[in-house]
N, C-alpha and C positions, 0 to 999 in steps of 0.2 A: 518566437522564442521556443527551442525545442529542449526537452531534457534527452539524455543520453544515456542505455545503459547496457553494458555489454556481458554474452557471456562466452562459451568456445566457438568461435567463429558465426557467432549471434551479435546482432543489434538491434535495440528497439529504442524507439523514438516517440515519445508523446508530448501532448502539447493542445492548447488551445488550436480550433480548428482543424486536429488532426483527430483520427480515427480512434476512440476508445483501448485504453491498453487495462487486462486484467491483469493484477496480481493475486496470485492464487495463494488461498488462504490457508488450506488444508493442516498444513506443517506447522502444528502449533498443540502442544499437549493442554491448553484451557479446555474444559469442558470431556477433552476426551480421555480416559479413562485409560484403553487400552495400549495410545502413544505414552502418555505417561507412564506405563510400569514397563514398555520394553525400554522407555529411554533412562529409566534407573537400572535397568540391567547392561546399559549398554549395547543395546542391539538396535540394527537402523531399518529391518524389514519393513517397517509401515512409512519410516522415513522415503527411502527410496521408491516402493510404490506409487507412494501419494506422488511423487512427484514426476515417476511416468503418465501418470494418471492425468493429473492436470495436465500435463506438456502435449497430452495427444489431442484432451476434449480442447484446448487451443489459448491455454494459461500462453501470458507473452511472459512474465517473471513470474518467481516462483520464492515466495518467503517463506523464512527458515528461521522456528520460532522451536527454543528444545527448555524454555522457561518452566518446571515444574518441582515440587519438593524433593530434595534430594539429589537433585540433578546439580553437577559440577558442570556450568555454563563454559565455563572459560576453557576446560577441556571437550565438553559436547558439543558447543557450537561448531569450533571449526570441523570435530570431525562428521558433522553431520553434513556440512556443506561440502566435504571432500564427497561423501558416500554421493549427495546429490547429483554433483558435477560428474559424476563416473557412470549415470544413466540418463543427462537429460543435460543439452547443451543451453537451457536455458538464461537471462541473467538470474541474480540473485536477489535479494529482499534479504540482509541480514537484520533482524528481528529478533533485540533484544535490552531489557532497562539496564542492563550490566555493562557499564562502559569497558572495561576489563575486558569481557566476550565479546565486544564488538572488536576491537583493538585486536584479541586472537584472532580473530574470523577475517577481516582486513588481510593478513600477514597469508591466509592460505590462499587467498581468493585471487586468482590474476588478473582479475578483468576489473569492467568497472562498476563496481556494486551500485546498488537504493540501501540507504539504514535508514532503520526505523525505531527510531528518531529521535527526534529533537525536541523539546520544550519552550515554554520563554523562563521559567524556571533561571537564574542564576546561575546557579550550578550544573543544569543542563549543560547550557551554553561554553560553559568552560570546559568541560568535559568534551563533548561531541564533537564542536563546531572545529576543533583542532586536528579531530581524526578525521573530518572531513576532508578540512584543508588540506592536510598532509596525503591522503590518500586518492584527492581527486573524483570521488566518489559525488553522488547524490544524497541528499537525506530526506526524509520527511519531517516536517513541519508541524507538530500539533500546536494549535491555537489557545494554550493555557498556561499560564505560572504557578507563581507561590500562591495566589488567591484559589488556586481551584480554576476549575470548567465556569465558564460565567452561563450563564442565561440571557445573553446581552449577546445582538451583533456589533456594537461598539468596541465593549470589553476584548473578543474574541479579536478584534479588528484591529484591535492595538498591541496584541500580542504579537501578531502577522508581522506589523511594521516595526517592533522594535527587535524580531529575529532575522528579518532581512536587513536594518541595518547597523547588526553586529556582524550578522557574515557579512554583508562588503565589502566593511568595515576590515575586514579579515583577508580582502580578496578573493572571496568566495563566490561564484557566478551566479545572480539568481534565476538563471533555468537550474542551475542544480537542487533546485529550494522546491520541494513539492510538496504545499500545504493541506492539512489534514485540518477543517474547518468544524471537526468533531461529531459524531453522532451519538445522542443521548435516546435512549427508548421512550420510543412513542407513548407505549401502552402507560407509562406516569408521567407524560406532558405531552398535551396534543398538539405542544406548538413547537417539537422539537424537529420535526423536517423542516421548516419554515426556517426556524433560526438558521439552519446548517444552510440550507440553500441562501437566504440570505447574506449569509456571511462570505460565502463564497463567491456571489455572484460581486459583491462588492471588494474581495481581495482581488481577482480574476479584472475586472475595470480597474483598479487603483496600479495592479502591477503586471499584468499578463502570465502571471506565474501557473506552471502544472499544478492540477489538485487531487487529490486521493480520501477517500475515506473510508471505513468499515462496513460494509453495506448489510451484514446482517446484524448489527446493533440495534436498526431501528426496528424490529420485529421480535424480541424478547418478550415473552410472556401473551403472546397473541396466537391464535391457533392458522393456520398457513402459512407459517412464517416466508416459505417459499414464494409462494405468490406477493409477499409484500416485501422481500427483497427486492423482487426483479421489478414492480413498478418503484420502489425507492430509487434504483439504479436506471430506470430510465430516466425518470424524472430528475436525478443530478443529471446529466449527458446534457440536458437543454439547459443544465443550468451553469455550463462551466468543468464539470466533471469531465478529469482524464486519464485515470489510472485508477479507480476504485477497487480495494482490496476484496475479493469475495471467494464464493467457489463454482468456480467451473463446469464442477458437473453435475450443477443444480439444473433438472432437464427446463428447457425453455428460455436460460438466462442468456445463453450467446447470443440467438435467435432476436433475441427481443434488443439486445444491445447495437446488432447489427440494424437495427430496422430504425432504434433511435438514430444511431448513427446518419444515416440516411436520410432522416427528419430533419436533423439538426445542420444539415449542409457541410457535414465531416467524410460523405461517402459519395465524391465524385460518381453521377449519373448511376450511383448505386452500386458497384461494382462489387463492392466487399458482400454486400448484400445479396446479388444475385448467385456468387462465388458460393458465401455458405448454403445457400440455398440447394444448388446445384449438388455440392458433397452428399446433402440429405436426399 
């Protein structure tokens, strides 16, 4: 089972037992400061940057998150993913809770997107699952409803199955389903890699579905946060992990993906591995 996502004469492919795919994380005004006040002015300089930026250090998608106060989503998003698409042929990541701006950003986009995403939420489901369907797109899956994030691999597990089968249910493919088994910060529960691994290991067995998660979540409030990314993100790769949202050009993190890669019997006699090796 492979998911599918295209963008100008680009396609990337991931999947259980294939080769780790990043989604780069950068394009997102949380936390940063200075995305957020050009994107209330309406200017896309850091936009389009980030996103040569990633596409060179070897982001395979590239999400496009323009979520901040004062920002009018439903006319920023699509024009940030035009700016994107005018330096950097990679797919897309549209990324955003505004179904509205998703719905914009669909209509500019030609190719075949990742959104991000989906809920078990009710009203998620009614909302998303239809632009999904309409658009042919992928989404992402997060593992939570109206209760909230559980602390439960059960809870989270039954969320998985009752979003895969509404979309079927919908005729919705599930390689298009690329679940997000959540990551909660270590540093206030030390059992929250466990859980996420957990829960994934057991989605990933019950339906062979793509998985994704936030890979700098679990390192909040801990001092190297870098270094405890990239062993967080190796350690998904063995665990089912195939598309984890992160940043690129955190030095050491490709590096270290490719090698799990290779561990984990996703890098035929190593090749992607000797390949980046060689570049360096």
């Amino acid at each position: 089972m492979q998911t599918v996502v295209t963008g100008k004469n680009t396609e990337v492919k991931f999947g259980q037992g294939l080769p780790t795919v990043i989604i780069a994380e950068r394009i997102n005004p949380t936390g940063r400061k200075s995305l957020a006040e050009e994107l209330k002015l309406g200017k896309f300089d850091i936009v389009q940057s980030d996103a040569r930026k990633q596409s060179e250090a070897g982001a395979h998608i590239i999400d496009v998150n323009v979520g901040a106060v004062s920002v009018n989503e439903v006319e920023m998003l699509p024009a940030a993913i035009k700016k994107v698409m005018s330096v950097c042929d990679r797919p897309i990541c549209i990324d955003s809770a505004n179904p509205k701006a998703i719905k914009a950003a669909l209509e500019v986009y030609p190719y075949k997107a990742l959104i991000n995403s989906v809920n078990g939420k009710e009203e998620s489901m009614e909302e998303i699952l239809p632009l999904v369907k309409e658009s042919g797109c992928a989404v992402v899956c997060l593992t939570m409803d109206e209760t909230g994030i559980k602390n439960d691999v059960e809870a989270r597990f039954n969320v998985a199955k009752k979003i895969i089968n509404r979309a079927e249910s919908m005729g919705i493919k599930r390689e298009d389903l690329v679940f997000d088994c959540l990551v909660m910060t270590a540093s206030t529960d030390s059992n929250s890699a466990k859980i996420t691994f957990e829960t994934m290991r057991r989605v990933v067995a019950e339906f062979g579905v793509s998985t994704t998660f936030g890979a700098s979540n679990i390192s909040f409030g801990m001092p190297n946060r870098e270094l405890l990314n990239i062993h967080f993100l190796t350690m998904g790769i063995i665990n089912g992990l195939t598309a984890p949202i992160t940043d690129p050009l955190i030095e050491g993190l490709i590096p270290a993906m490719k090698a799990a890669d290779f561990l984990a019997g996703r890098d035929l006699y190593g090749m992607n591995y000797i390949s980046d090796y060689r570049k360096k």
